[in-house]
C-alpha positions in Angstrom: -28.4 -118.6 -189.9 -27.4 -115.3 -190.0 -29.6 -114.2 -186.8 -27.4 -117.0 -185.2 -24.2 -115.4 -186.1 -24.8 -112.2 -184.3 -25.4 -113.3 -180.9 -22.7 -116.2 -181.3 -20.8 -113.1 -181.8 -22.1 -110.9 -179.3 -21.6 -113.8 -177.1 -17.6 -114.6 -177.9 -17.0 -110.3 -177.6 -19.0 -110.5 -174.4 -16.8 -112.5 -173.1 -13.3 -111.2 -174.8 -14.0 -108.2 -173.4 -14.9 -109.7 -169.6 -11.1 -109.3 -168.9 -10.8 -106.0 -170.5 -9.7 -103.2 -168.7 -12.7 -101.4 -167.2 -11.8 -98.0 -167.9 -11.9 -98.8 -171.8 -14.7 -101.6 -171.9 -18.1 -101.0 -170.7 -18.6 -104.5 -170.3 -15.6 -105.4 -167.7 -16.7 -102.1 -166.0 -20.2 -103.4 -166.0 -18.9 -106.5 -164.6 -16.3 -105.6 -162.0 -19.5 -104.1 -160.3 -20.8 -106.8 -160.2 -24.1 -109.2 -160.2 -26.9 -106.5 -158.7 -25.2 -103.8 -161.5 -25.8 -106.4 -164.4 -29.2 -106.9 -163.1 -30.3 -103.8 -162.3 -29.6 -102.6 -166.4 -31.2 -106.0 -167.4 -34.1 -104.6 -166.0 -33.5 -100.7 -166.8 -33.5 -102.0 -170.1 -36.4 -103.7 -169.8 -38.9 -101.1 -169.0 -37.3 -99.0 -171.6 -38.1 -101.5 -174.1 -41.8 -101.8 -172.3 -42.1 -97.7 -172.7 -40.9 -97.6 -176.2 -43.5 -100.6 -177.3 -46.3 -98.7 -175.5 -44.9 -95.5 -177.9 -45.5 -97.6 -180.8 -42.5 -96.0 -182.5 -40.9 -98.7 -184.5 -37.1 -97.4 -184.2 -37.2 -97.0 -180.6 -38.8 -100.6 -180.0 -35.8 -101.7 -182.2 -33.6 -100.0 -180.2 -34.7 -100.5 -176.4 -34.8 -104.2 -177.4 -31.4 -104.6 -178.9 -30.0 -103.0 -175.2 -32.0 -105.3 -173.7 -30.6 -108.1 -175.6 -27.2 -107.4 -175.2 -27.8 -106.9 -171.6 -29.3 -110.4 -171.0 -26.5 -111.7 -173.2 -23.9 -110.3 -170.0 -26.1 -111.3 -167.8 -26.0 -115.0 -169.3 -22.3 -114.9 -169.5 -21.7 -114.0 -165.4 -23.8 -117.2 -165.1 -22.0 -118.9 -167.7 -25.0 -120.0 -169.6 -24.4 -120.7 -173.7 -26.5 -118.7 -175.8 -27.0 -121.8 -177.3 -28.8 -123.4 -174.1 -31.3 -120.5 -174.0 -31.7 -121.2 -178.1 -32.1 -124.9 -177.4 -34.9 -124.2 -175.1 -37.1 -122.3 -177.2 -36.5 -124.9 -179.7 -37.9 -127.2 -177.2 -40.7 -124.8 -177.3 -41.6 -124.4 -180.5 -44.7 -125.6 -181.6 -46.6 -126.0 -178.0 -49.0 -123.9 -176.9 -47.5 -121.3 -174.3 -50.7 -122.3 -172.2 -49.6 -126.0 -172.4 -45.5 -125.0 -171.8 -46.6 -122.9 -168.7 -48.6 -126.0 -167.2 -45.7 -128.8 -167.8 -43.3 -127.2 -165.5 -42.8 -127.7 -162.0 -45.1 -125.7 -159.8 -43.0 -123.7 -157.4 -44.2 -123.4 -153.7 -47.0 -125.9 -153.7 -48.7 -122.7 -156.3 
């Protein structure tokens, strides 16, 4: 699947360019800074996706949520998760009612 392909990609340049040299590679310069740096542009990212829906303008939704993709995609890679175990769990998904998905997990904090 073509869709597939492009963040198996994204995933194996993500983490080529983990070693890079910073000054020439956003993404080791986004990484030498660390955890909190990833996250906080995970979530820059985020509400610029958010604004651009509530804009309605089809580009910019494109857009904002392809950064926020790629983001997420370092993100997963400090942690070391696949792209493939976030893929296999919205397979696992599919099908249920979000409703029902939401109830079967563990409730955190006695909520």
């Amino acid at each position: 699947m073509a869709e597939r392909d492009i963040l198996d990609r994204l995933e194996a340049a993500i983490a080529a360019r983990s070693g890079a040299d910073p000054s020439t590679s956003y993404v080791a310069s986004l990484r030498r800074k660390g955890l909190d740096a990833i996250l906080k542009k995970v979530g820059e990212e985020a509400t610029e996706a958010v604004i651009a829906a509530k804009g309605g303008e089809r580009e910019a939704i494109v857009h904002e949520t392809a950064d926020l993709w790629f983001h997420c995609l370092v993100m997963l890679g400090w942690h070391g998760v696949p792209v493939a175990e976030v893929l296999a769990e919205l397979e696992r998904r599919e099908g249920r009612s979000g409703i029902e998905e939401k109830d079967s997990r563990p409730k955190e904090g006695g909520r």
